[in-house]
C-alpha positions as a Markdown table, in Angstrom:
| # | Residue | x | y | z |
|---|---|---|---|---|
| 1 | Unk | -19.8 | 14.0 | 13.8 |
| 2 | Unk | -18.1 | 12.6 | 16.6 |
| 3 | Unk | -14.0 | 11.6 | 15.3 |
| 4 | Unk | -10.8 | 11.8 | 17.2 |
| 5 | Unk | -9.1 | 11.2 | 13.7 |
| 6 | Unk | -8.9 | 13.7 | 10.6 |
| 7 | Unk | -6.7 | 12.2 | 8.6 |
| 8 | Unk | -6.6 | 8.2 | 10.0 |
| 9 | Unk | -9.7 | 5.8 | 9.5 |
| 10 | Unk | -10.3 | 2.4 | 10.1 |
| 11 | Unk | -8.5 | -0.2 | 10.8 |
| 12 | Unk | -10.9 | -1.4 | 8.3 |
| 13 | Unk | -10.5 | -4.7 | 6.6 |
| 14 | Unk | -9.0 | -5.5 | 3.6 |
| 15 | Unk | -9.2 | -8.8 | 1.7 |
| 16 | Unk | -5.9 | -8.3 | 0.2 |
| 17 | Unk | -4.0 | -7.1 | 3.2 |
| 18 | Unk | -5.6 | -8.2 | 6.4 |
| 19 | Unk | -6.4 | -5.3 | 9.0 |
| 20 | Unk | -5.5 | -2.0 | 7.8 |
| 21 | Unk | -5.5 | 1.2 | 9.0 |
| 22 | Unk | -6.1 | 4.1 | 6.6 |
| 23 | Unk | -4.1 | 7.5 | 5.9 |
| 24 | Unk | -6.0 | 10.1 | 3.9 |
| 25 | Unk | -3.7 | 12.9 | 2.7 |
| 26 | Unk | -6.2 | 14.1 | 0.5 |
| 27 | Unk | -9.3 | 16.2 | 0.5 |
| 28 | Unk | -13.2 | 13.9 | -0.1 |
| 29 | Unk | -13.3 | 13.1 | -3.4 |
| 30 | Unk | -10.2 | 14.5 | -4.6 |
| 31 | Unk | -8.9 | 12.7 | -7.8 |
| 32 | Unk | -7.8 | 12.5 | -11.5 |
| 33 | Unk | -10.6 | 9.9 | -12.1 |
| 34 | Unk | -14.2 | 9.5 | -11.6 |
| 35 | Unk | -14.0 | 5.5 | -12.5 |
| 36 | Unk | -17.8 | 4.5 | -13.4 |
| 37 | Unk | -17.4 | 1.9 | -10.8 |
| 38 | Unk | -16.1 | 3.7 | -7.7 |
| 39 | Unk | -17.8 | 3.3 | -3.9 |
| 40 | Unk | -17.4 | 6.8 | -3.1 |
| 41 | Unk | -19.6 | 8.2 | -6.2 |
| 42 | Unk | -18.8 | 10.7 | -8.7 |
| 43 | Unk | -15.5 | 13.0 | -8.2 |
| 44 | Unk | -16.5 | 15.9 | -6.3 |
| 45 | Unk | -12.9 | 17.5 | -7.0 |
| 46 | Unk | -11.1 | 16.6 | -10.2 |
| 47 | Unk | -7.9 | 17.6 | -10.5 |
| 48 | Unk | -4.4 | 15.8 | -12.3 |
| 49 | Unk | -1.8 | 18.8 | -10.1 |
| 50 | Unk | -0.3 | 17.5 | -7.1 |
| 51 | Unk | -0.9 | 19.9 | -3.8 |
| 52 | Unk | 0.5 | 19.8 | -0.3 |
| 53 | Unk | -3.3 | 19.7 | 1.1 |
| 54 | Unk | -1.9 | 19.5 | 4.7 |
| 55 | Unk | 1.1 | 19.6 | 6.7 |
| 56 | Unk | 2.9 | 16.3 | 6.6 |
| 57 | Unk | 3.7 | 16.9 | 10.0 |
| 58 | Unk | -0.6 | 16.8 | 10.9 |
| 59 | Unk | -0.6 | 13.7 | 9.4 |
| 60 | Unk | 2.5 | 12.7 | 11.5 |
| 61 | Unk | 1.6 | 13.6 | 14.7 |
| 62 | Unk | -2.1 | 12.4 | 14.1 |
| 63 | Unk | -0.3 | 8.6 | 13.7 |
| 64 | Unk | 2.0 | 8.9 | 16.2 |
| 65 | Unk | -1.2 | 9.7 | 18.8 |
| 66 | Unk | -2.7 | 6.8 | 17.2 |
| 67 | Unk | 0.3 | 4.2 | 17.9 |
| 68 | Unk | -0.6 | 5.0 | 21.9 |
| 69 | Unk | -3.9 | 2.6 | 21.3 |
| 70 | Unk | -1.8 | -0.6 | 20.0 |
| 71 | Unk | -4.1 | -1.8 | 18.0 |
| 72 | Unk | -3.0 | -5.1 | 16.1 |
| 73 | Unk | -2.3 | -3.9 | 11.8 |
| 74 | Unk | -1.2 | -6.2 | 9.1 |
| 75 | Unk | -0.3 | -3.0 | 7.2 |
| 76 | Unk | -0.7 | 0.8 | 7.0 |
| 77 | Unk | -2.7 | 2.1 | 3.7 |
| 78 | Unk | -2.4 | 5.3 | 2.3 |
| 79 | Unk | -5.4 | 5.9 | 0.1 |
| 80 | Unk | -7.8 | 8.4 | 1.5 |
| 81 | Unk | -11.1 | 9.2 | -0.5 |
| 82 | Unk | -9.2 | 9.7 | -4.0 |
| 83 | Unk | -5.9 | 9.7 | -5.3 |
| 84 | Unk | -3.0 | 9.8 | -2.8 |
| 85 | Unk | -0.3 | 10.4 | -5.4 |
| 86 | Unk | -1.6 | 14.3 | -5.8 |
| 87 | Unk | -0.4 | 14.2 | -2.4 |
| 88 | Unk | 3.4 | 16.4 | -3.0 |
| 89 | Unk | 4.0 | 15.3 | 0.6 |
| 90 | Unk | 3.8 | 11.9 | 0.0 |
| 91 | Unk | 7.5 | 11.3 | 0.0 |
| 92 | Unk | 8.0 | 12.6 | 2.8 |
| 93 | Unk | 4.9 | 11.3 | 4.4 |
| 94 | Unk | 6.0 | 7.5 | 3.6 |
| 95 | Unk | 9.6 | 8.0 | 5.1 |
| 96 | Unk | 8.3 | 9.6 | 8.4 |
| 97 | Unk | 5.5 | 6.4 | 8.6 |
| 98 | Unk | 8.2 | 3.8 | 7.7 |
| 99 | Unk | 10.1 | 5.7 | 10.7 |
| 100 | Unk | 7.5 | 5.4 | 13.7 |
| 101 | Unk | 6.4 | 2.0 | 12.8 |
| 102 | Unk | 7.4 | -1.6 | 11.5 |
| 103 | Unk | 4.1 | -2.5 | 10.1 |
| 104 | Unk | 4.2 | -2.4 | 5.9 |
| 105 | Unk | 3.2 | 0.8 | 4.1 |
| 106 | Unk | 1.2 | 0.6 | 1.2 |
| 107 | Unk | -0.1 | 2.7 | -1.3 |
| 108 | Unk | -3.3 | 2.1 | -3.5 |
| 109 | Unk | -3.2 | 4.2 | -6.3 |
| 110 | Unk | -5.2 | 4.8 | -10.0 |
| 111 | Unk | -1.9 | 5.0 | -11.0 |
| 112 | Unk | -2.3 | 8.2 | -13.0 |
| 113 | Unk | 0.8 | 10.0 | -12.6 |
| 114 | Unk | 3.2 | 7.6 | -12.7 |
| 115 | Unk | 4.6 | 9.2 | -15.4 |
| 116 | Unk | 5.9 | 11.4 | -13.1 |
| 117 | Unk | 9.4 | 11.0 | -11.8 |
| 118 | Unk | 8.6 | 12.4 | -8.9 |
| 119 | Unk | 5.7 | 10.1 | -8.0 |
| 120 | Unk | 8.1 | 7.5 | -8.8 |
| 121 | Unk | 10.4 | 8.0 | -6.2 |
| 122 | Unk | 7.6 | 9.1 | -3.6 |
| 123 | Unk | 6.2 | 5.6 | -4.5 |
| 124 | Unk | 9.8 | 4.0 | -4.0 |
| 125 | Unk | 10.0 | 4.6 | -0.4 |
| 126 | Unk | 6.6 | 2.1 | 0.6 |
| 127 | Unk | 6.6 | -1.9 | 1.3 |
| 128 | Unk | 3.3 | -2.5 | -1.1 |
| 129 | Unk | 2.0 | -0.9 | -4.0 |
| 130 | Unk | -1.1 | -1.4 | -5.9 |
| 131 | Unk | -1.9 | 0.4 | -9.1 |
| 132 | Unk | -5.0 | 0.0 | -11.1 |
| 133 | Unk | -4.8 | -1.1 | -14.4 |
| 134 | Unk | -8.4 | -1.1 | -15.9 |
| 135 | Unk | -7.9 | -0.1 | -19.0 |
| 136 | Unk | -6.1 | -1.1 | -22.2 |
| 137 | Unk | -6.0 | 1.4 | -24.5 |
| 138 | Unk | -7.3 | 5.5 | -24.7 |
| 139 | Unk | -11.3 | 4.1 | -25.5 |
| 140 | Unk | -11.3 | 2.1 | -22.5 |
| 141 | Unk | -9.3 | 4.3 | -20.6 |
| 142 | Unk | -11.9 | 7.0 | -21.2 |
| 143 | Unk | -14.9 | 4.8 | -20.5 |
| 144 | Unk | -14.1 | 3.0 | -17.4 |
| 145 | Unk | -11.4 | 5.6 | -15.3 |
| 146 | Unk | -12.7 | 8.9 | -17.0 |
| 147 | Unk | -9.8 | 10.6 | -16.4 |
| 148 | Unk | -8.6 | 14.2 | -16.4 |
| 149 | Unk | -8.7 | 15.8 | -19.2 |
| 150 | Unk | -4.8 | 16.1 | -19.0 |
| 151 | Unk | -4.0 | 12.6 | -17.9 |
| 152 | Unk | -3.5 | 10.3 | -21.6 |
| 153 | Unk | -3.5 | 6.4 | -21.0 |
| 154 | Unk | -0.2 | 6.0 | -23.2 |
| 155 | Unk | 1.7 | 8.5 | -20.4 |
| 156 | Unk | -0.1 | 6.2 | -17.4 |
| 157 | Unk | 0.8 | 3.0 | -19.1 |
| 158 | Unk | 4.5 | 4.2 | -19.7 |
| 159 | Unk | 5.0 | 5.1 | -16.1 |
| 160 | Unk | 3.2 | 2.2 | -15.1 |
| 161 | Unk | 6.0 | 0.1 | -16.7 |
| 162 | Unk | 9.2 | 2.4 | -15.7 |
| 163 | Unk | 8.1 | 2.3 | -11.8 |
| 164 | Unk | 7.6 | -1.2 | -12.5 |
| 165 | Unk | 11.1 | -2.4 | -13.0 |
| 166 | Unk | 12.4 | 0.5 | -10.8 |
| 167 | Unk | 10.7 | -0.6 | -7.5 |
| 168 | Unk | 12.0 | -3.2 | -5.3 |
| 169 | Unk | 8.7 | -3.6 | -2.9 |
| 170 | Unk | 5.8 | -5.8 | -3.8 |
| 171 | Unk | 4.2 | -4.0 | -7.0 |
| 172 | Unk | 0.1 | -6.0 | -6.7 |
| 173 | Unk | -2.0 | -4.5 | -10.0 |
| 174 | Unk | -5.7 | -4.7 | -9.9 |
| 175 | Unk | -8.0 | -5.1 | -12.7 |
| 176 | Unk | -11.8 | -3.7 | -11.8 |
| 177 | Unk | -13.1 | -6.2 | -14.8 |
| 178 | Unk | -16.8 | -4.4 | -15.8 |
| 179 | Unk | -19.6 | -6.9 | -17.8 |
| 180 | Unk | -19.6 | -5.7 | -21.8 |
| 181 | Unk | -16.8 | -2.9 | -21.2 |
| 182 | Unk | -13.3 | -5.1 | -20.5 |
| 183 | Unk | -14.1 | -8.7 | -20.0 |
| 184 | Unk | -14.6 | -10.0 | -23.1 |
| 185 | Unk | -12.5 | -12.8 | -24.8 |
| 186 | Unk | -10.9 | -9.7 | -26.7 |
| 187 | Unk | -10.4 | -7.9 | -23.8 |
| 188 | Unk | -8.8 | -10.1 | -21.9 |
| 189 | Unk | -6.3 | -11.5 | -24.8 |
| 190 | Unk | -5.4 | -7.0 | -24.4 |
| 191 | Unk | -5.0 | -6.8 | -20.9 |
| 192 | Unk | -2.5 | -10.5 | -21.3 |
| 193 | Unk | -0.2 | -8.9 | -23.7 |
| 194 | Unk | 0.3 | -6.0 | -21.4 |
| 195 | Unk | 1.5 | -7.8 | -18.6 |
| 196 | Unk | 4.7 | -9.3 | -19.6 |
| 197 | Unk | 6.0 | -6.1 | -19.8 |
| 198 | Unk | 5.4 | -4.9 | -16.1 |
| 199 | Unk | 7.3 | -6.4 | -13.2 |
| 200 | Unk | 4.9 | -7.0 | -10.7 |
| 201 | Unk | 3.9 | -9.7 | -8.0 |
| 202 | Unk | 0.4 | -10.0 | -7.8 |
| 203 | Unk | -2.3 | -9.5 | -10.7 |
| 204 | Unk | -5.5 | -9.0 | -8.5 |
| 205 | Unk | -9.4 | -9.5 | -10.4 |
| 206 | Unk | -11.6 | -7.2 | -8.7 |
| 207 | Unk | -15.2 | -6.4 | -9.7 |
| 208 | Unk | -18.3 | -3.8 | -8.4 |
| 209 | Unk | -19.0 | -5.8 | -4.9 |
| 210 | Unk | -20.5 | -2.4 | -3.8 |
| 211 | Unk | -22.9 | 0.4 | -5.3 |
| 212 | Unk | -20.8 | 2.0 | -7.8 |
| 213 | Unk | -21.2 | 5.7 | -9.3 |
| 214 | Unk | -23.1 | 4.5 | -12.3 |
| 215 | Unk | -25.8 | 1.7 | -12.5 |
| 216 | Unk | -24.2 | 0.6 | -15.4 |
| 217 | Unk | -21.1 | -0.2 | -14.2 |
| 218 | Unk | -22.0 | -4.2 | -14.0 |
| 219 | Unk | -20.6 | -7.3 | -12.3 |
| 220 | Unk | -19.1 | -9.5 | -15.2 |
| 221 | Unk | -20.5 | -13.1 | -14.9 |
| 222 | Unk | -18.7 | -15.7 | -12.5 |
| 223 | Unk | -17.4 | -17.6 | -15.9 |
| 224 | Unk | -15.5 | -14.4 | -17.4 |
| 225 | Unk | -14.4 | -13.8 | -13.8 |
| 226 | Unk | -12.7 | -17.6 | -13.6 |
| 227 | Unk | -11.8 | -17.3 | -17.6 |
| 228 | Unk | -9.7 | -13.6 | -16.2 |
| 229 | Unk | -7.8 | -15.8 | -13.2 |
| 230 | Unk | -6.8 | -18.5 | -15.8 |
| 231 | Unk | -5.5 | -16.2 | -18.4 |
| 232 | Unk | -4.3 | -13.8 | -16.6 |
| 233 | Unk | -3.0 | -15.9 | -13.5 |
| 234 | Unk | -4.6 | -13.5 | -11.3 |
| 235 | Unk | -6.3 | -13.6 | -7.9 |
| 236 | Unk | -10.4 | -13.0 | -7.4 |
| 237 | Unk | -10.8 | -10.7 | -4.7 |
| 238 | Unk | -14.1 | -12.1 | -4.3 |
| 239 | Unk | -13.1 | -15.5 | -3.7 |
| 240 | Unk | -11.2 | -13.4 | -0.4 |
| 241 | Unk | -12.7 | -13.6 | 3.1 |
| 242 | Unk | -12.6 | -10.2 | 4.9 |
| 243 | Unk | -12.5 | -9.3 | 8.6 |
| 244 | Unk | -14.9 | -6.8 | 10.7 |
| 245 | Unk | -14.2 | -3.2 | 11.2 |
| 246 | Unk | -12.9 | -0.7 | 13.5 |
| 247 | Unk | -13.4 | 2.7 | 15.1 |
| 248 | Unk | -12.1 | 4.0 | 18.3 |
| 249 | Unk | -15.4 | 6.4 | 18.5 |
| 250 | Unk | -17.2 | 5.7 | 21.4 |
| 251 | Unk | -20.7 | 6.3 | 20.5 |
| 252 | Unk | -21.8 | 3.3 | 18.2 |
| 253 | Unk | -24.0 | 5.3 | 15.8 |
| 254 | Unk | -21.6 | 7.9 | 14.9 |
| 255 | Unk | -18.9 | 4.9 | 14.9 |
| 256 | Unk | -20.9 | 3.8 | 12.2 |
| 257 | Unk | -20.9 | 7.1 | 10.4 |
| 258 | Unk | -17.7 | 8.2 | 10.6 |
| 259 | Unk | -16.6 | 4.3 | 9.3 |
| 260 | Unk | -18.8 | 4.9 | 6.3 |
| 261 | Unk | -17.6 | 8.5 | 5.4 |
| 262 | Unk | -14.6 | 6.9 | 3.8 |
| 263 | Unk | -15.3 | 3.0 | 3.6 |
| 264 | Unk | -18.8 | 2.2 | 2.4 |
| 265 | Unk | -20.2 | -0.8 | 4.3 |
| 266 | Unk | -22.8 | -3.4 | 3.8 |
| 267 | Unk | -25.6 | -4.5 | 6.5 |
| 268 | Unk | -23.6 | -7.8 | 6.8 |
| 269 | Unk | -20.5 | -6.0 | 7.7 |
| 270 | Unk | -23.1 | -3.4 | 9.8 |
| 271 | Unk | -24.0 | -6.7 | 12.2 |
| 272 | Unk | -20.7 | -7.8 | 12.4 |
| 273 | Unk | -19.1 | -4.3 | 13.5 |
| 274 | Unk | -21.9 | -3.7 | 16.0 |
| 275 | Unk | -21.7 | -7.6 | 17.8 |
| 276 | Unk | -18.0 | -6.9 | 18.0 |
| 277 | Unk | -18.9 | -4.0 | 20.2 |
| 278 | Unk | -21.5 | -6.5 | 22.3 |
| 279 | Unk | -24.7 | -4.4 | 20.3 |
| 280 | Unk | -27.9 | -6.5 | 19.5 |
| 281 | Unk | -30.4 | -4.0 | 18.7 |
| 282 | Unk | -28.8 | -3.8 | 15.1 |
| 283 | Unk | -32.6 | -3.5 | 13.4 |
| 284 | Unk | -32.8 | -0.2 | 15.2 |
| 285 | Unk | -29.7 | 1.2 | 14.1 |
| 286 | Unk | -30.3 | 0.1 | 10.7 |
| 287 | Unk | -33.6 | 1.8 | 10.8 |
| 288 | Unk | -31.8 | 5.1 | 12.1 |
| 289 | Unk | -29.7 | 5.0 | 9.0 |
| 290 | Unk | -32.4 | 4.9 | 6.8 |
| 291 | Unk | -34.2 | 7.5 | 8.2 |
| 292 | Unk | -30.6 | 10.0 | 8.4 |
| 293 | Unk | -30.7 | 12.1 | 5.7 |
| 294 | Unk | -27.1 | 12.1 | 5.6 |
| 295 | Unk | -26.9 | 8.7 | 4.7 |
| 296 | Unk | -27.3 | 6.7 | 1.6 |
| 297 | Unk | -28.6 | 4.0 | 2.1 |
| 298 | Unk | -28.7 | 1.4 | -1.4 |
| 299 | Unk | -30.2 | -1.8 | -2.3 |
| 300 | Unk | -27.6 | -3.3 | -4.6 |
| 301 | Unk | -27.8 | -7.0 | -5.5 |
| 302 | Unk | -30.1 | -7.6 | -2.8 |
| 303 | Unk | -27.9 | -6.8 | -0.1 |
| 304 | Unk | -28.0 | -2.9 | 1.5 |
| 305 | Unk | -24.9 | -0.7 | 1.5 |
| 306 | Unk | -24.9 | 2.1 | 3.6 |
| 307 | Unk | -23.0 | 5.3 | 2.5 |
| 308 | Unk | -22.2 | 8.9 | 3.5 |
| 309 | Unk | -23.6 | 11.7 | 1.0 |
């Protein structure tokens, strides 16, 4: 497949942070979780041990290439297809990003080894970032994030707090709230005696808006959803507008491809990514995905989502 980029993807929009271009440190599917509800699918490589997968300095020079096209960011995520925290480079890779450009760094992470001191101080170095907290005790924990075997939700939740009142950037959680598993009344009386002991900025509700790795990882209903804002005073990223994406490939069809390797998107956000290239055949490439066998290509809620195996 056509890509000028390894290790940068996008910029792809996000409905948190505007237009952000992505920085995978990590190999596919590399994490200490296979949540039920994640885009990507099941975890092809699970692992809690943090590796230096690639030079920093790849990573580096691959960004500075990419400041040569000056295309307008709100903020530079590093996130990759997994966990970026089993990143050991990540310290590192932060200051030398924070270096080159002005634009915010952030850091979306399951928040699995914040336990770790190390991690901790990696994690010091960005502008933004956003942990996932899905989970309040081991059961739920288990169910929903189905961890490593090594990670423990009371080390997560402990970390979680320390970085907490440790870091000086913005610190935005994000609950993925999942119908009959953690938004319940119950549930959500748990997840509000947790949060006076973090120190955070944001509390963001987040919910499967794409095919997740098992069917039975549900949408709660719009009234748990509003009941989670109020008690919780958190945000609905579905009540978010998003933008259109990005790639500097050329040929449109394997712009496509290379978009969906890491970021799954939906035919809505197909259309919009192929007029803002002047493209109005769009059946026909929709067709040509179908047909791909390396595609997936999934009917969920009534709206297609098209996916890299």
């Amino acid at each position: 497949m056509e890509n000028s980029y390894k290790f940068l993807f996008g910029p792809v929009p996000s409905r948190r942070m505007g237009i952000s271009l992505g920085v995978s440190p990590i190999p596919e599917r590399t994490c200490s979780y296979s949540c039920i509800y994640c885009q990507l699918g099941r975890t092809k490589h699970m692992q809690s041990e943090r590796k230096l997968f690639m030079p920093v300095q790849d990573i580096v020079d691959e960004f500075i290439h990419y400041q040569k096209s000056l295309q307008k960011l709100d903020v530079i995520s590093i996130v990759g297809e997994g966990e970026p925290t089993l990143y050991s480079g990540l310290d590192e890779l932060i200051k030398e990003i924070k270096r080159i450009s002005d634009v915010p760094a952030a850091v979306i992470t399951n928040g699995s080894l914040l336990a770790d001191e190390a991690v901790q101080n990696a994690l010091l170095g960005a502008d933004i970032v956003l942990p996932s907290m899905d989970a309040y005790d081991e059961e739920t924990f288990r169910k929903i994030n189905r961890p490593h075997f090594s990670v423990k939700y009371e080390d997560t939740q402990r970390g979680l707090i320390e970085f907490s009142h440790k870091y000086k950037g913005q610190l935005w959680l994000e609950i993925m709230l999942l119908a009959g598993i953690n938004d319940d009344d119950a549930s959500l009386d748990k997840f509000a005696a947790i949060l006076p002991k973090i120190k955070y900025d944001r509390v963001y509700i987040n919910t499967p808006v794409r095919p997740p790795a098992e069917s039975f990882a549900e949408c709660p209903s719009k009234e748990q959803i509003q009941k989670a804002v109020e008690k919780l005073s958190g945000i609905s990223i579905d009540m978010l507008s998003t933008g259109s994406f990005f790639s500097d490939v050329t040929d449109h069809y394997e712009a496509i491809k290379s978009i969906c390797q890491r970021h799954p998107m939906n035919s809505f956000e197909l259309e919009t990514f192929l007029a803002s290239r002047n493209v109005t055949d769009t059946e026909n490439y929709k067709k040509r995905l179908e047909q791909d066998p390396q595609m997936n290509c999934i009917n969920y809620k009534g709206i297609v989502t098209y996916q890299l195996r």
